[in-house]
N, C-alpha and C positions, 0 to 999 in steps of 0.2 A: 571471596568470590566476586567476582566482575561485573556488573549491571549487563543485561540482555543488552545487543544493540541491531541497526539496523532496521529494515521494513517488511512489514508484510500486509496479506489482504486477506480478508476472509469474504468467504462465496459460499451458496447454498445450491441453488439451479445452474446448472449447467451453461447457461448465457452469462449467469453473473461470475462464472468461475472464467470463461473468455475472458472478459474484461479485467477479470482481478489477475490472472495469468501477462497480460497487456498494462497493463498499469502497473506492477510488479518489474516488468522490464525496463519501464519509465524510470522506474526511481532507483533502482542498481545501475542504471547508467550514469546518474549521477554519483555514483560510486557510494551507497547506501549499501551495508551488507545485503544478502539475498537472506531472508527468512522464508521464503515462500508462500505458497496460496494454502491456505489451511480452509479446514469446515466450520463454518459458522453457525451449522446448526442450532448451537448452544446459545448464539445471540440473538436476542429480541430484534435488533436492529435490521438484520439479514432476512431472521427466518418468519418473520410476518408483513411479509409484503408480497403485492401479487406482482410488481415489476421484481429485473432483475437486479439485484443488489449487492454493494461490494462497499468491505467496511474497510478502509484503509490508514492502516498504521504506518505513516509516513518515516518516522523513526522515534527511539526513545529519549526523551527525556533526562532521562537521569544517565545516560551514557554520554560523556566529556565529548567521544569522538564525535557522536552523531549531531550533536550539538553545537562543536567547530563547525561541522560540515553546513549545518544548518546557515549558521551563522553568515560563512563564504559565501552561499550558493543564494539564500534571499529566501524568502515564501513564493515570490513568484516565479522564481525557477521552480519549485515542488510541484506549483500547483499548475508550471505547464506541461509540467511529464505526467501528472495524473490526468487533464486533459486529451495529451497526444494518446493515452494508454486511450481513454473512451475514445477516441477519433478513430485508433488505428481498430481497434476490435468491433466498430460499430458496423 
């Protein structure tokens, strides 16, 4: 079996689910599989806060390709499609 690959975000409130929907697109444009926006209920991280909040899983780890890709692209290519995702949803 194949290691997960790819990105996703998770959201709880409705604004943080905009954003995580918008940052999501950021990072499948850099040609990151699409995992999509799931419910973060489940995380501390998400679901106890009063702003809105978006956990994001830029890609895995232990998957070879998303790792290449990583590698190509830089951190701050990643971390300007997670920006452009907050700019554009804001």
């Amino acid at each position: 079996m194949s290691p997960p690959q790819g990105s996703e975000c998770f959201a709880v409130s409705e604004k943080g689910y905009l954003y995580a929907k918008s940052i999501q697109k950021q990072l499948v444009g850099l040609g990151f599989t699409d995992r999509g926006v799931k419910d973060g209920s489940h995380l501390y991280v998400v679901s106890n806060t009063q702003a809105p909040a978006v956990l994001v899983e830029s890609f895995f780890v232990d998957s070879r390709s998303d790792c290449d890709r990583f590698d190509s692209l830089g951190i701050e290519k990643i971390a300007e499609a997670i920006f452009k995702g907050i700019c554009e949803a804001a």
